[in-house]
TIFI-859344 format. One record per residue (C-alpha): residue number from 1; residue in one letter; chain; x, y, z. Coordinates in Angstrom, 3 decimals, always signed. Example, Ala and Ser with C-alpha at 12.3 -4.5 7.8 and 13.67 -1.06 7.14 Angstrom:
BEGIN
REC     k   r   c       east      north         up
REC     1   A   A    +12.300     -4.500     +7.800
REC     2   S   A    +13.670     -1.060     +7.140
# end
This chain:
BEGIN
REC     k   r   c       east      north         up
REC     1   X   A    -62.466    +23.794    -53.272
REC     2   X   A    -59.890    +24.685    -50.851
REC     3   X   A    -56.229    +24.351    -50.153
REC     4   X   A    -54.557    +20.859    -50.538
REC     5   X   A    -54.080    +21.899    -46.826
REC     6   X   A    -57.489    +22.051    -45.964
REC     7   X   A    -59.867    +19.193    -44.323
REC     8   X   A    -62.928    +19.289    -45.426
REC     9   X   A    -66.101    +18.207    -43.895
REC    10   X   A    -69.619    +17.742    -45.320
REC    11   X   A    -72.366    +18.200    -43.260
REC    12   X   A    -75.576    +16.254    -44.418
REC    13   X   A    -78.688    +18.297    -43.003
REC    14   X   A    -79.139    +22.107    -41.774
REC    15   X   A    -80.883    +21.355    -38.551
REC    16   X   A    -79.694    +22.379    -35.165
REC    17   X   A    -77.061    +19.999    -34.878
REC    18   X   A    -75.407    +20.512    -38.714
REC    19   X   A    -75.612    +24.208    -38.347
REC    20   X   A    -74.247    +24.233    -34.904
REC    21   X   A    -71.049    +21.761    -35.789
REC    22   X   A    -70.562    +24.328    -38.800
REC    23   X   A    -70.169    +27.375    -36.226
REC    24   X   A    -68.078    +25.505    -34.349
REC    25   X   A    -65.754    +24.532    -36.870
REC    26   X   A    -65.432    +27.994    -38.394
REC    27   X   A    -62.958    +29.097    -35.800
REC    28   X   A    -60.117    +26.643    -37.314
REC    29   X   A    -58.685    +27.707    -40.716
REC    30   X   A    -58.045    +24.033    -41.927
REC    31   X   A    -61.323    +22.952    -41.637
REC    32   X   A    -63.209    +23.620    -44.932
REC    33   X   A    -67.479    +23.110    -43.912
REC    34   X   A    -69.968    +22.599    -46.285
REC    35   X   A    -73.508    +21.905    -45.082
REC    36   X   A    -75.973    +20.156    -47.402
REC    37   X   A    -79.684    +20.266    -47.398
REC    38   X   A    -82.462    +18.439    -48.737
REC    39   X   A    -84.784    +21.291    -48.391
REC    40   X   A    -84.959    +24.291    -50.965
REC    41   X   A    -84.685    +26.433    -48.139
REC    42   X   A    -83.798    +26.566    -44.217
REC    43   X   A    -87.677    +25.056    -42.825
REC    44   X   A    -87.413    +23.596    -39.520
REC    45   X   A    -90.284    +21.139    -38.798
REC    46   X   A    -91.343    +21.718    -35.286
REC    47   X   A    -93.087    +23.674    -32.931
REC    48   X   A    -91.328    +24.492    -29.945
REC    49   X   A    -88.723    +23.165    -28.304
REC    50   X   A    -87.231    +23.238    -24.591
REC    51   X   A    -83.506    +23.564    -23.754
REC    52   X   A    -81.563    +22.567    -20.888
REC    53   X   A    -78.824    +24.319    -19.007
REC    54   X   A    -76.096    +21.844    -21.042
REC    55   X   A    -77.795    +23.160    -24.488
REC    56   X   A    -77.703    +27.032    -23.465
REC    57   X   A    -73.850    +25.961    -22.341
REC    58   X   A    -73.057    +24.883    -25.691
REC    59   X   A    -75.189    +28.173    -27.597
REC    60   X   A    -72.712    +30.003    -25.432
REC    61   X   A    -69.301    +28.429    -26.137
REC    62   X   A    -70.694    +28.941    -29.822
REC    63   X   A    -71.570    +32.579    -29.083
REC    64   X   A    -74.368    +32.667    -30.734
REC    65   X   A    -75.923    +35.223    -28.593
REC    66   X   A    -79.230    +36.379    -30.450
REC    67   X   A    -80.038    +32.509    -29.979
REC    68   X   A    -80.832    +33.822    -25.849
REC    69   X   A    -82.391    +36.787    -26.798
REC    70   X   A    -86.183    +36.459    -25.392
REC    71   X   A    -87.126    +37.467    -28.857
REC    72   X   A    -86.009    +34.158    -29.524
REC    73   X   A    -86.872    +32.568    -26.796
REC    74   X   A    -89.015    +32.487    -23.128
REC    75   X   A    -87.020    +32.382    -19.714
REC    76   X   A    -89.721    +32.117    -17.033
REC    77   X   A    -89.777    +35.156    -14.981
REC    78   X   A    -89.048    +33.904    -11.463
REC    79   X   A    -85.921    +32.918    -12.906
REC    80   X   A    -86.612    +29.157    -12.400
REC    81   X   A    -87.114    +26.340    -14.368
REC    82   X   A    -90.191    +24.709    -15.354
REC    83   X   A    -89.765    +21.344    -13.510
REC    84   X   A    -86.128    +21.385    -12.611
REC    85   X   A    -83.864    +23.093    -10.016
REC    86   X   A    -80.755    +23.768    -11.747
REC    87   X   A    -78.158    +26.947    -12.085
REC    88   X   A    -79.398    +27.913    -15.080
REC    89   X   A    -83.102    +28.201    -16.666
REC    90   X   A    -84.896    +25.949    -18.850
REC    91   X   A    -85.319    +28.086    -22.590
REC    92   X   A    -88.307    +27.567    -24.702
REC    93   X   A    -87.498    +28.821    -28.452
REC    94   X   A    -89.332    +27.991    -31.703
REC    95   X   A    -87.065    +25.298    -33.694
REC    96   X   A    -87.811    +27.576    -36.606
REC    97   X   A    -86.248    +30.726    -34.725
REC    98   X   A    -83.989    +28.853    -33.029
REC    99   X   A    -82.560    +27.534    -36.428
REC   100   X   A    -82.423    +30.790    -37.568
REC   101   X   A    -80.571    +32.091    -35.221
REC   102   X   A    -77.787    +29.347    -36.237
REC   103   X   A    -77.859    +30.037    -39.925
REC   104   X   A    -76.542    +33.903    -39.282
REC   105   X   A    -73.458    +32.474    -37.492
REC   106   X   A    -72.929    +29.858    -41.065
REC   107   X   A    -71.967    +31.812    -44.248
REC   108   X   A    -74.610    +31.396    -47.081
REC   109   X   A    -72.005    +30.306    -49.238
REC   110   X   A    -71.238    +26.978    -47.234
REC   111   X   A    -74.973    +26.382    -47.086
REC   112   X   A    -76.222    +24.150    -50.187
REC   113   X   A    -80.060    +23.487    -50.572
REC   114   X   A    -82.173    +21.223    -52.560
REC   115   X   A    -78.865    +18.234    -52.063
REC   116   X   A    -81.131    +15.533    -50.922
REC   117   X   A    -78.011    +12.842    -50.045
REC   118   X   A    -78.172     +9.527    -51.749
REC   119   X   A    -74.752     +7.689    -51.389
REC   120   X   A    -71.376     +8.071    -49.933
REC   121   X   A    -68.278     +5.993    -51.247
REC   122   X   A    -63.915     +5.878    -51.135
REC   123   X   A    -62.675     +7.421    -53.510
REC   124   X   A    -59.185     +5.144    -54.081
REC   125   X   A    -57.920     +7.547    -56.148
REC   126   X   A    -58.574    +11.048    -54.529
REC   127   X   A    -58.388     +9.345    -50.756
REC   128   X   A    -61.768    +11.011    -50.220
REC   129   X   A    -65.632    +10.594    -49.944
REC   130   X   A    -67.698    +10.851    -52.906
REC   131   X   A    -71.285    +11.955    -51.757
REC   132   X   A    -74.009    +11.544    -54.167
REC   133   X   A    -77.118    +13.459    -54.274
REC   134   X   A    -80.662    +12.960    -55.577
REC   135   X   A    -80.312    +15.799    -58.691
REC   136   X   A    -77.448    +14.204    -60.057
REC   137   X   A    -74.502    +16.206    -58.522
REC   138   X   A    -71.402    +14.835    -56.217
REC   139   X   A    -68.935    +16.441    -53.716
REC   140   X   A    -65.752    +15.541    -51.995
REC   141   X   A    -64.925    +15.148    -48.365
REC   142   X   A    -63.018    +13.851    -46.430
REC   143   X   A    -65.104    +13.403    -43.338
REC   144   X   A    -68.897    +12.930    -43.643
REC   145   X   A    -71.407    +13.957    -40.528
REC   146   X   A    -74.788    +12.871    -40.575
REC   147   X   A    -76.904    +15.388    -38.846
REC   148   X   A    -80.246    +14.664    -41.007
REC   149   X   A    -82.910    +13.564    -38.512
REC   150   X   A    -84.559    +10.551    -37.096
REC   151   X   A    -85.277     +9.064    -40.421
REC   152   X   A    -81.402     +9.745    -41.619
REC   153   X   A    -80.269     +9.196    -44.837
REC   154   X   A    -77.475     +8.978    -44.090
REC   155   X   A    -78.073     +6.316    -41.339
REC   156   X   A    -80.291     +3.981    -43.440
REC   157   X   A    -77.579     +3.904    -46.123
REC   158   X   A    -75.092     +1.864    -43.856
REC   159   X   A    -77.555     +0.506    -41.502
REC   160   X   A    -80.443     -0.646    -44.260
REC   161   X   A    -82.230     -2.374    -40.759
REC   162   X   A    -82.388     +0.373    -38.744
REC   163   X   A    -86.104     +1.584    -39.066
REC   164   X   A    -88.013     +3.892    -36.694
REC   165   X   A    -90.773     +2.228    -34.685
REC   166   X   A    -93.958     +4.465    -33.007
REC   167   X   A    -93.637     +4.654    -29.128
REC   168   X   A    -97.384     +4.958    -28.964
REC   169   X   A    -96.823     +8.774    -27.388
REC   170   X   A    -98.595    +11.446    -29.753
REC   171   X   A    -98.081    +14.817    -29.296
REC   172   X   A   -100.155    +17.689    -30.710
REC   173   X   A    -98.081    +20.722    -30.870
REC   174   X   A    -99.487    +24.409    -31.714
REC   175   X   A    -97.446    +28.003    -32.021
REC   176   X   A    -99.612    +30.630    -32.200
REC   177   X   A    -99.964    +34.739    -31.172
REC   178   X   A   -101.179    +35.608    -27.631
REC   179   X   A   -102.952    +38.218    -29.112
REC   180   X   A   -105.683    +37.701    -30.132
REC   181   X   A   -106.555    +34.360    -29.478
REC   182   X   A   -105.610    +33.940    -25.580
REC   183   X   A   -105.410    +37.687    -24.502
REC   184   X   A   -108.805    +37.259    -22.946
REC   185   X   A   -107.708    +34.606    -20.440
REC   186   X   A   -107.087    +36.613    -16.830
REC   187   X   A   -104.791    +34.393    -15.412
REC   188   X   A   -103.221    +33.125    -18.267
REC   189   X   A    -99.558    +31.906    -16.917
REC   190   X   A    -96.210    +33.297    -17.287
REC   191   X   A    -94.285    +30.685    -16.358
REC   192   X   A    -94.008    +27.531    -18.174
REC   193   X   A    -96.041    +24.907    -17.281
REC   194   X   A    -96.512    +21.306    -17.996
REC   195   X   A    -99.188    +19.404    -16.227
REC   196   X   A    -99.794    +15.771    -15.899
REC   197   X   A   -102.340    +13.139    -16.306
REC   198   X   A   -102.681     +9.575    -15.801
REC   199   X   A   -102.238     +9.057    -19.581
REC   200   X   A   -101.461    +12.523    -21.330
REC   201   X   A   -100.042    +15.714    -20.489
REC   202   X   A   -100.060    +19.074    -21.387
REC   203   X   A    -97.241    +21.950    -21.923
REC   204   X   A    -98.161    +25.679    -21.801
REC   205   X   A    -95.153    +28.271    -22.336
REC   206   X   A    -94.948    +31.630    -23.749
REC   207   X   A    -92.413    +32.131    -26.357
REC   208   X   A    -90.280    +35.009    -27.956
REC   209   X   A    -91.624    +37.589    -30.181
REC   210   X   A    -95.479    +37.604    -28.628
REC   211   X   A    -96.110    +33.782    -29.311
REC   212   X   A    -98.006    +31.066    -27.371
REC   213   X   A    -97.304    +26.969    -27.367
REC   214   X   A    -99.706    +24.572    -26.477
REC   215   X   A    -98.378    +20.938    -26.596
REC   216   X   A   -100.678    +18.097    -25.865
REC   217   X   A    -99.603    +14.091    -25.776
REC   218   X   A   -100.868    +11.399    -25.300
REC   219   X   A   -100.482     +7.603    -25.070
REC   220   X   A   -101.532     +4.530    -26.944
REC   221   X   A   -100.727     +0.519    -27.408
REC   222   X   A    -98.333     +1.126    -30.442
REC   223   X   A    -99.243     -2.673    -30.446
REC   224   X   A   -102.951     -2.295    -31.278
REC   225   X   A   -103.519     -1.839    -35.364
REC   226   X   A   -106.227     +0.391    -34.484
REC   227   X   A   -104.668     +3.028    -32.601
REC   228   X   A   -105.073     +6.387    -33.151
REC   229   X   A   -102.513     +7.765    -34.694
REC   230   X   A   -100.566     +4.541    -35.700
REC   231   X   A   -100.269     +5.886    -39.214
REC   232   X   A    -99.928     +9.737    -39.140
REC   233   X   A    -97.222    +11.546    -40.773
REC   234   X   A    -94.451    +14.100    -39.185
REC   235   X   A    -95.960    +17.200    -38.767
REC   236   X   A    -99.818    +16.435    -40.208
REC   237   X   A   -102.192    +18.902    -39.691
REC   238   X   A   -104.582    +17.754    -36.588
REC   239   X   A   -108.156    +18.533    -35.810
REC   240   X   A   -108.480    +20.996    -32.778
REC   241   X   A   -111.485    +19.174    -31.732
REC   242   X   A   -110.069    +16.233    -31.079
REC   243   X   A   -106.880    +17.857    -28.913
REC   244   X   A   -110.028    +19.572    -27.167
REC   245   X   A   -111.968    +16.591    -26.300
REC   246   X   A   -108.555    +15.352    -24.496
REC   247   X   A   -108.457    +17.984    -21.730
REC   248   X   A   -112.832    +17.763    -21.480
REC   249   X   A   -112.579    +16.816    -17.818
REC   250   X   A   -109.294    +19.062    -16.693
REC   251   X   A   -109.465    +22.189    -14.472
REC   252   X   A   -111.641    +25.267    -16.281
REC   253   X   A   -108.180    +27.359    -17.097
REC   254   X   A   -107.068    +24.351    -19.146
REC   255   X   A   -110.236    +23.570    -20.829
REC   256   X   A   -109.763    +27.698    -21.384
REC   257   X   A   -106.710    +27.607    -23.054
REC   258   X   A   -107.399    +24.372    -25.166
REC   259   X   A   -110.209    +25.678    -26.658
REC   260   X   A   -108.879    +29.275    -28.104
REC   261   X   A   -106.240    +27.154    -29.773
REC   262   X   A   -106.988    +27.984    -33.436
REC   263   X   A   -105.157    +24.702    -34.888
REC   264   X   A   -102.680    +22.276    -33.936
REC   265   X   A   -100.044    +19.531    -35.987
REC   266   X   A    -99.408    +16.089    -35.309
REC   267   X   A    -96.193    +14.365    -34.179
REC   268   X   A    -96.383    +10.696    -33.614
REC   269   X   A    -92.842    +10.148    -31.328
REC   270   X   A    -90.571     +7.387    -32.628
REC   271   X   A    -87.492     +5.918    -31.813
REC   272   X   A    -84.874     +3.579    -33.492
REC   273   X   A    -82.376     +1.326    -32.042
REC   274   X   A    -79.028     +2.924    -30.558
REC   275   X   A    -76.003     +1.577    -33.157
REC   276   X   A    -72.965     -0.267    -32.187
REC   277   X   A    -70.785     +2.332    -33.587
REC   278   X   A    -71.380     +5.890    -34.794
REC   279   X   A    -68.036     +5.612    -37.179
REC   280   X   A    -69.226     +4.354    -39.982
REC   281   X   A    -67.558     +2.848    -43.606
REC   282   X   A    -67.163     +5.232    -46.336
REC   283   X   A    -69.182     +3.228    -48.851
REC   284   X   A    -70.902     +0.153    -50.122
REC   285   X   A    -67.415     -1.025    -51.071
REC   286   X   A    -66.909     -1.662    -46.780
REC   287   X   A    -66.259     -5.171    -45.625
REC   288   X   A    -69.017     -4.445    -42.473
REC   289   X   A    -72.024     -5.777    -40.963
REC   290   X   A    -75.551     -4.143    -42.389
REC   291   X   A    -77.236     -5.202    -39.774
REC   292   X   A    -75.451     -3.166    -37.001
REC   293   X   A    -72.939     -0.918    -38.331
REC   294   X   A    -69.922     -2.138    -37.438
REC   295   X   A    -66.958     -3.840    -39.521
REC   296   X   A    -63.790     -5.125    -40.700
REC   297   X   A    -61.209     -2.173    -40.769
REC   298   X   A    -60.817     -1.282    -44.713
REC   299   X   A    -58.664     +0.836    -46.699
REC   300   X   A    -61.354     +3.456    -47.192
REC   301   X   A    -61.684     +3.296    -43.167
REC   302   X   A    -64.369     +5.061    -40.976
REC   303   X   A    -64.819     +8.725    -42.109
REC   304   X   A    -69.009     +8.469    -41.202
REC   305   X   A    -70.526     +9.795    -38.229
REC   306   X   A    -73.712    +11.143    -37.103
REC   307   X   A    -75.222    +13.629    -34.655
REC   308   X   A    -78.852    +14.567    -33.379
REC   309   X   A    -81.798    +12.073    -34.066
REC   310   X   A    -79.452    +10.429    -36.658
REC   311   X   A    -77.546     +9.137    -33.709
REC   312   X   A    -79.584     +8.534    -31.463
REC   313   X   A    -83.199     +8.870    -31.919
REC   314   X   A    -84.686     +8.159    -28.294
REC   315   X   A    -88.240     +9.761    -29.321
REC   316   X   A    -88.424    +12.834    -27.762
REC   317   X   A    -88.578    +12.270    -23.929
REC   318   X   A    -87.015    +14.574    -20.817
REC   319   X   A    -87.198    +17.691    -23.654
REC   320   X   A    -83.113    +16.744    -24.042
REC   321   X   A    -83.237    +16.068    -28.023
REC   322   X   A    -81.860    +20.066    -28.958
REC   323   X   A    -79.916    +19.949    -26.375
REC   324   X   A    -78.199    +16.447    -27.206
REC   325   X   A    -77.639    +17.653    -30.861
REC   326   X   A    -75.774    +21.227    -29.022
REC   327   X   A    -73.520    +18.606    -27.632
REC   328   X   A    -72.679    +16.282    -30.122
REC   329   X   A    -72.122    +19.033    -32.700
REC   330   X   A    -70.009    +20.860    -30.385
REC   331   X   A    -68.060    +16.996    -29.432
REC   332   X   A    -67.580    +16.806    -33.039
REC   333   X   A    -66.049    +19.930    -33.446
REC   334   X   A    -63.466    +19.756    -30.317
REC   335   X   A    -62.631    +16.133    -31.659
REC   336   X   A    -62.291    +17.253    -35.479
REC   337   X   A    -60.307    +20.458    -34.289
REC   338   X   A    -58.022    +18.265    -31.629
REC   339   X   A    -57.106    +15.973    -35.003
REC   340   X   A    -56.270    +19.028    -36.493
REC   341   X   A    -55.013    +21.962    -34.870
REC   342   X   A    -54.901    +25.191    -36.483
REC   343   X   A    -51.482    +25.907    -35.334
REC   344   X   A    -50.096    +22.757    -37.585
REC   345   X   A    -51.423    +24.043    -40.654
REC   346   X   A    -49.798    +22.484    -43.541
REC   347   X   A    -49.900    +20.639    -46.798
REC   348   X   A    -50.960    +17.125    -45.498
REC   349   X   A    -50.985    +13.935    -47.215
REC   350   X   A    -54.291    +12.717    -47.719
REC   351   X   A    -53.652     +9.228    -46.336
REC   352   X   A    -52.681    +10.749    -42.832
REC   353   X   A    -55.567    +12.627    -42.978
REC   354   X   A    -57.617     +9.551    -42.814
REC   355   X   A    -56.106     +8.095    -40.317
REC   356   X   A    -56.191    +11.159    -38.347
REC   357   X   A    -60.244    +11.192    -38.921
REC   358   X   A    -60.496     +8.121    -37.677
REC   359   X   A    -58.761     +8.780    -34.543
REC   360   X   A    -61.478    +11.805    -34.205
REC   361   X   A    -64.382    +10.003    -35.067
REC   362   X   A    -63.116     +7.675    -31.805
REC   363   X   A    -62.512    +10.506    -30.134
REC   364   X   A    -66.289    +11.899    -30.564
REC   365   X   A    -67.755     +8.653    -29.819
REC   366   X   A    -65.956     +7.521    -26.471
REC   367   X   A    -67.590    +11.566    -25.963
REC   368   X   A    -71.343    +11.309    -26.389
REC   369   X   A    -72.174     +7.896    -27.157
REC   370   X   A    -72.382     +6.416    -23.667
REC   371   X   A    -74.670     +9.217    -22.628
REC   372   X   A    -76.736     +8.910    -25.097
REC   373   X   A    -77.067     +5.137    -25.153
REC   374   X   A    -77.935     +5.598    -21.157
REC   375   X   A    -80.471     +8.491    -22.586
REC   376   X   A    -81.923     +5.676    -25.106
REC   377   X   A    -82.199     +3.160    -21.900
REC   378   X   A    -84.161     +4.900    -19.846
REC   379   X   A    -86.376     +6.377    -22.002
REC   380   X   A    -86.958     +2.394    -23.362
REC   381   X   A    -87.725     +1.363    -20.311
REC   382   X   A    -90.155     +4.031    -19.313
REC   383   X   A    -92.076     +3.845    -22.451
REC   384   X   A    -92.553     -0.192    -20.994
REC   385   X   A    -93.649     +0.997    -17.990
REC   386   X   A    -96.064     +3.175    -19.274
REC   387   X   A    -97.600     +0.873    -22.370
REC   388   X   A    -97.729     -1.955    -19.848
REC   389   X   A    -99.862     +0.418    -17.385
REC   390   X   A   -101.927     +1.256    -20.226
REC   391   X   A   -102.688     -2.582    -21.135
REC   392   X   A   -103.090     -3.364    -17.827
REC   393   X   A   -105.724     -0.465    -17.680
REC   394   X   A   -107.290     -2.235    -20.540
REC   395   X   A   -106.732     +1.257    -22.372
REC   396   X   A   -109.326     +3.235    -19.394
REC   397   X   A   -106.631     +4.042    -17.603
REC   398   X   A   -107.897     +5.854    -13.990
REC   399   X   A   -105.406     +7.663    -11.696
REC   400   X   A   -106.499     +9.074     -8.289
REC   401   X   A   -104.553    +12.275     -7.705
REC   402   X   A   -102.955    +10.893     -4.798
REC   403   X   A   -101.677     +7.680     -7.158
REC   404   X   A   -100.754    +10.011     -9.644
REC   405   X   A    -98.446    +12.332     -7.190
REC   406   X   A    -97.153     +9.774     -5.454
REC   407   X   A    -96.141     +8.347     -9.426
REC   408   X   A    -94.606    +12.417     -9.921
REC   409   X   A    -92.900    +11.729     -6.246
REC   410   X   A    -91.431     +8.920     -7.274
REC   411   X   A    -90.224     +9.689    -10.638
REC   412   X   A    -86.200     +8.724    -11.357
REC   413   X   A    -83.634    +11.738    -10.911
REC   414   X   A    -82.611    +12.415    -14.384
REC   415   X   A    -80.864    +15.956    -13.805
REC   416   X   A    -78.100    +13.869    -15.011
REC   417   X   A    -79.180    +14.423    -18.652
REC   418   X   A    -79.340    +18.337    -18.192
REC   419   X   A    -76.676    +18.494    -15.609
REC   420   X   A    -73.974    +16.768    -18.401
REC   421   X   A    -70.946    +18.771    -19.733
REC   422   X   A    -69.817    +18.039    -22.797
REC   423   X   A    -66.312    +19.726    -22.089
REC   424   X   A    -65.602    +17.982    -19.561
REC   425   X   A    -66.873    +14.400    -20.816
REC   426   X   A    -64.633    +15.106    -24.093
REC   427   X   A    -61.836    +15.616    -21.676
REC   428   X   A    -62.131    +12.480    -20.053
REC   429   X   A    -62.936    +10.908    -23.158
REC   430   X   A    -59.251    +12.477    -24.213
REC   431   X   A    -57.189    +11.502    -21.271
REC   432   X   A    -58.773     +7.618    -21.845
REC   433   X   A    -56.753     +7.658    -24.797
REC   434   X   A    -53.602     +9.579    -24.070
REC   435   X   A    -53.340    +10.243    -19.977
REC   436   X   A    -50.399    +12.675    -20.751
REC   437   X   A    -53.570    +14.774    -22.272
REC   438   X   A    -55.741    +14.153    -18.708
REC   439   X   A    -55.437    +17.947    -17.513
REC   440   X   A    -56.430    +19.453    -21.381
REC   441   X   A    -58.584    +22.661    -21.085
REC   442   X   A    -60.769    +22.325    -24.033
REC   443   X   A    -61.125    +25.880    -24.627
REC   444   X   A    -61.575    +25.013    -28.569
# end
């Protein structure tokens, strides 16, 4: 345990987004971190997954450098994005080696596995959190960040009606060595590509360290009790025949590629509902609202937040979900740090510490959560759209290329998503609440 000085925050979950608010936090000497983990080791579930210019912003203000090395990842070589024109390239990295490359920048001492998280309550007494996990065992905070996934623990503990729900959008996903199992393919591509269909698509990328991805997705009536799919599990193993038979008709190259695909896993996309507030109560003791979150001010106050999926789980759409969790963990950090400088280090009393992490948790909030709640929108309504086209199609749907590039043509501008700077949102967000603060540099 650290200094009376010290604040100390428990992370729930070493994904991308816990690990990266721990590297963040590191630079500030009254910040104690300790990360907590279900798993008995770091195991990202996932395939690949695509970053944005804002996420390779934020894996730069965290300097974690060997995160951008293309043994990590896959820049495409004409320098240019897959579908996008921005500055900067889109990155394809495996989550697992992406993850990895976080955990070198967290010391193994602040990392604690096998601490699946059960509860979280005020402790009157110590004017901190009391976190309880699954073996038995407890630890004290004094601010809590969820960062556990879509189906959060931490989440469902204050919001008991906030359940995941299928989008009907299925994606097969599949990591495997160029060599052997593609090298015989002459024009293979080396540039990322994703191609689309009247009901599926398909995403073809190299990746660091000699590895392939092929990630194909479909749609169904999440309405219909018989469709496919309705019932699979996170990260089931899939049958390669099937992902073959979906690409049957598609140009010879594809039907190429498919079938050397030696297996594949399945990840049935879900979403929740966006929450009224991120700051949550510190325990079951709270005078607040199940149902949505939000509450009566108590004396244990709101010293709960979450980041990632946990926050805002908008299943999986415009390849933005690493990136959002880059850019709440580093919002978190710049908000945590702001409430506490490193320059005022000093014995604090606890209370004003509270009071102080509720003024962050604000802080982090007025931040990201608009975004993201304008994230969650759209990608509602274009999962409507494109259910309602499949009913309409009586589930045949048909396409003529022409229909189906004037649909591309038309498609909304949402460079808005990978354009976004954190930085300077958290700035705004700053100057909201104090103006005197309006021309802050948030070099933290």
């Amino acid at each position: 345990m650290g200094s009376s000085s010290n604040v100390r925050v428990a992370i729930i979950g070493a994904g991308i987004a816990g690990l990266a608010a721990a590297i963040a936090l590191k630079d500030n000497p009254s910040i104690e971190v300790q990360v907590y983990e279900r798993a008995p080791e770091l195991r990202e579930i996932g395939a690949s997954i695509a970053l944005g210019p804002n996420g390779m912003r934020t894996l730069d203000r965290l300097r974690v450098y060997n995160a951008l090395h293309d043994s990590v990842a896959f820049r495409n070589k004409s320098g240019l994005p897959m579908i996008y024109r921005f500055a900067e390239s889109f990155m394809v990295p495996i989550r697992v080696h992406l993850q990895a490359a976080l955990a070198e920048h967290t010391p193994a001492t602040q990392i604690h596995f096998s601490k699946a998280f059960q509860s979280v309550s005020f402790d009157a007494g110590t004017q901190s959190l009391r976190i309880r996990f699954a073996d038995g065992s407890t630890a004290e905070a004094d601010v809590l960040l969820g960062a556990d996934g879509i189906h959060s623990a931490v989440r469902r503990h204050f919001v008991p009606s906030s359940q995941t729900r299928w989008t009907g959008w299925t994606t097969f996903r599949s990591v495997f060595p160029v060599d052997p199992h593609l090298a015989h393919i002459a024009d293979l591509p080396d540039e990322a590509v994703h191609i689309w269909g009247p009901d599926r698509t398909l995403f073809l990328s190299h990746l660091g360290r000699g590895l392939f991805t092929v990630v194909g997705s479909t749609q169904s009536d999440p309405q219909v009790p018989s469709a496919p799919y309705q019932d699979a599990t996170w990260n089931e193993e899939g049958d390669v025949a099937v992902l073959r038979g979906f690409y049957k008709e598609w140009s010879p190259l594809v039907r190429q590629i498919v079938d050397a695909v030696p297996f594949t896993r399945v990840y049935p996309n879900a979403t929740a509902h966006a929450l009224d507030s991120w700051a949550l109560g510190g325990g079951q003791a709270d005078d607040r609202d199940e149902g949505s979150g939000s509450g009566a001010r108590t004396s244990s106050g709101k010293r709960v937040t979450l980041a990632g999926d946990a926050a805002h789980a908008h299943g999986g759409a415009f390849a933005a979900g690493g990136s959002l969790a880059l850019d709440d963990a580093w919002a978190f950090a710049m908000a945590i740090k702001h409430a506490f400088p490193a320059h005022q280090l000093q014995a604090r009393d606890r209370g004003s510490v509270g009071e102080n992490i509720e003024r962050a948790l604000r802080l982090y909030e007025r931040t990201r959560k608009g975004h993201t709640d304008r994230v969650m929108r759209v990608v509602a309504q274009n999962n409507a759209k494109t259910v309602d086209r499949h009913r309409e199609a009586g589930g045949g749907w048909r396409e003529t290329d022409d229909e189906l590039r004037v649909r591309m043509q038309n498609r909304a501008d949402t460079s808005w998503i990978h354009e976004h700077d954190v930085v300077e949102a958290f700035a705004e967000a700053l100057a909201d609440e104090d103006p005197s603060q309006g021309e802050l540099q948030a070099q933290l």
